[in-house]
C-alpha positions, 0 to 999 in steps of 0.5 A: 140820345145817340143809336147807332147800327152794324153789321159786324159780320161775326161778332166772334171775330169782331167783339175786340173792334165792337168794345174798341168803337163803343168805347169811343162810341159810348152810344146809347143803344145799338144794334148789331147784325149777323152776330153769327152765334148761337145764344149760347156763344154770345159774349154777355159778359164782355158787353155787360162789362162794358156798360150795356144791357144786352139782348140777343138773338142767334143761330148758327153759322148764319144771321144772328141779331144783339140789341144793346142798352145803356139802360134796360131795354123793355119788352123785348121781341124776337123776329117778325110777330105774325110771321113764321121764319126760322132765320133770327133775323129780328130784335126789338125792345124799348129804350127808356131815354128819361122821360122818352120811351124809344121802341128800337126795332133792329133787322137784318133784312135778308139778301134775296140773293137774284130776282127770280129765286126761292131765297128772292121771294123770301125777302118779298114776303119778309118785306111784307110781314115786316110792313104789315107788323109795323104798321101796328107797331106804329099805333102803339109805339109812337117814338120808334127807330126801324134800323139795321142792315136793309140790303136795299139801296134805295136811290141810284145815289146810293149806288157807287154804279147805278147802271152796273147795278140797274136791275141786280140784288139790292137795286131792283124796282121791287126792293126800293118799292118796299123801301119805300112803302116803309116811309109811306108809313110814316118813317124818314130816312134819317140820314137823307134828313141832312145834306151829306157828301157824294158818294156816301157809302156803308158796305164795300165788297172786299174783293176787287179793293173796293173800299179802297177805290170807295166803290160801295153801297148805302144799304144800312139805314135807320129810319126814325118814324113822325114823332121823332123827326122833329128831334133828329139832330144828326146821322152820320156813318162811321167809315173808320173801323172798315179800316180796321185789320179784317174789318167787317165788310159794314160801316155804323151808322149813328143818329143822335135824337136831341 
C-alpha cells in the first residue's frame, strides 16, 4: 500500500501536475493540502475519473484539505474533534487495504507565521488539540498515518541553514517540542526509518532560486503509528514535479506499507 502527501498550493492551478503524478503515481491513498477551493469548486470528477474515491474539505482563498482513495474511505472527519476552528485544516478517513483497515489522518498544520503572534499561539493550541485528539484516536484506530504539511522542521538536518534559522517559524524550540510530543505517542517518522541523502528537502521558497541552489526545508512528513512500523517498507520525496512549469512550492512524499 503506497500513501503519499502534497501541498499542491491550489489545486485550481495544480489539478493538470496532480492527475499527471498520480498517473505516474497511481498511489493508494493521498492527501493533499492548501487545495484553496471552496467544496464547491473542487474538481470531483476529474479525480473520479482518474480512479479515486475523493473526500474534501475546503474554504476559500486559503486552507483547504482533499483525501483521496483508490477504494472508499469510511468514516470520514473533518478538522480536529474537540477543537473549534473555522479554518478546513483537517481530513480523516479510513482505508480499507484487504484484510488491513488504515485510519489516514491528513493536516495542514498552520504556519504560525512568528513567535510572539496571535496567528503563533494559534498553532500552539492547534498542536495541542491535535495531540490530545490523537492520543484517542490511537486507542481505536491502531494501524494509523498522521501526514500532511507539519510546518515543522524538526531537527537542524532538516534545515538547509539551521543557524539562519535557529529560533525563526518552522524551527523554534516550541514547535519541535510538539513534534516531538507527537512520536511520544507512539508515532515514527517514516522517512527517518531509512538512511536517506543529506540535504533532503520538501519545500523550497521560490524566491532567491532556491530550489535551484536546493536551499529548502523537511516540513512535510508522514508519521505512521507502532502497529504499522513493522510494515514500512519505504519513504521517499518526489523532487520532480517541483520542477514542473509553476510547481507548487511542496514535493510528495510517498511511504509504501508492505
Amino acid at each position: 500500500m503506497k500513501i503519499a502527501t502534497w501541498n499542491v498550493n491550489s489545486l485550481a492551478v495544480r489539478l493538470p501536475q496532480l492527475l499527471d503524478w498520480l498517473g505516474n503515481n497511481p498511489v493508494d491513498a493521498i492527501v493533499l493540502q492548501e487545495t484553496k477551493l471552496t467544496d464547491d469548486k473542487f474538481p470531483h470528477d476529474a479525480l473520479t475519473h482518474a480512479g479515486y474515491q475523493v473526500h474534501w474539505f475546503g474554504q476559500k482563498t486559503y486552507n483547504g484539505v482533499a483525501l483521496l482513495s483508490k477504494t472508499a474511505a469510511v468514516d470520514p472527519v473533518r478538522n480536529i474533534p474537540g477543537f473549534a476552528d473555522e479554518q478546513a485544516r483537517v481530513i480523516t478517513a479510513t482505508v480499507p487495504d484487504g484484510e488491513r483497515h488504515v485510519r489516514i489522518v491528513g493536516g495542514y498544520f498552520p504556519n504560525g507565521q512568528a513567535p510572539g503572534t496571535d496567528k503563533f499561539e494559534y498553532k500552539m493550541q492547534w498542536l495541542r488539540g491535535l495531540h490530545d485528539w490523537l492520543e484517542d484516536e490511537l486507542t481505536r484506530h491502531p494501524n494509523l498515518v498522521l501526514l500532511g504539511d507539519f510546518n515543522i522542521a524538526p531537527e537542524d538536518r532538516d534545515v538547509y541553514d539551521p543557524v539562519a534559522w535557529a529560533g525563526q517559524i518552522h524551527c523554534t524550540p516550541q514547535e519541535r517540542e510538539h513534534f516531538q510530543r507527537l512520536l511520544e505517542l507512539g508515532l515514527h517518522d517514516a522517512f527517518r526509518m531509512f538512511e536517506q541523502p543529506p540535504k533532503s528537502w520538501t519545500w523550497w521558497d521560490y524566491r532567491n532560486l532556491a530550489f535551484r541552489k536546493n536551499q529548502g526545508l523537511r516540513i512535510d512528513h508522514i508519521l505512521v503509528s507502532e502497529a504499522l512500523r513493522g510494515q514500512v517498507q519505504s519513504c521517499v520525496i518526489d523532487k520532480l514535479p517541483r520542477k514542473n512549469e509553476r510547481p507548487s512550492d511542496h514535493a510528495p512524499v510517498v511511504v509504501e506499507l508492505g
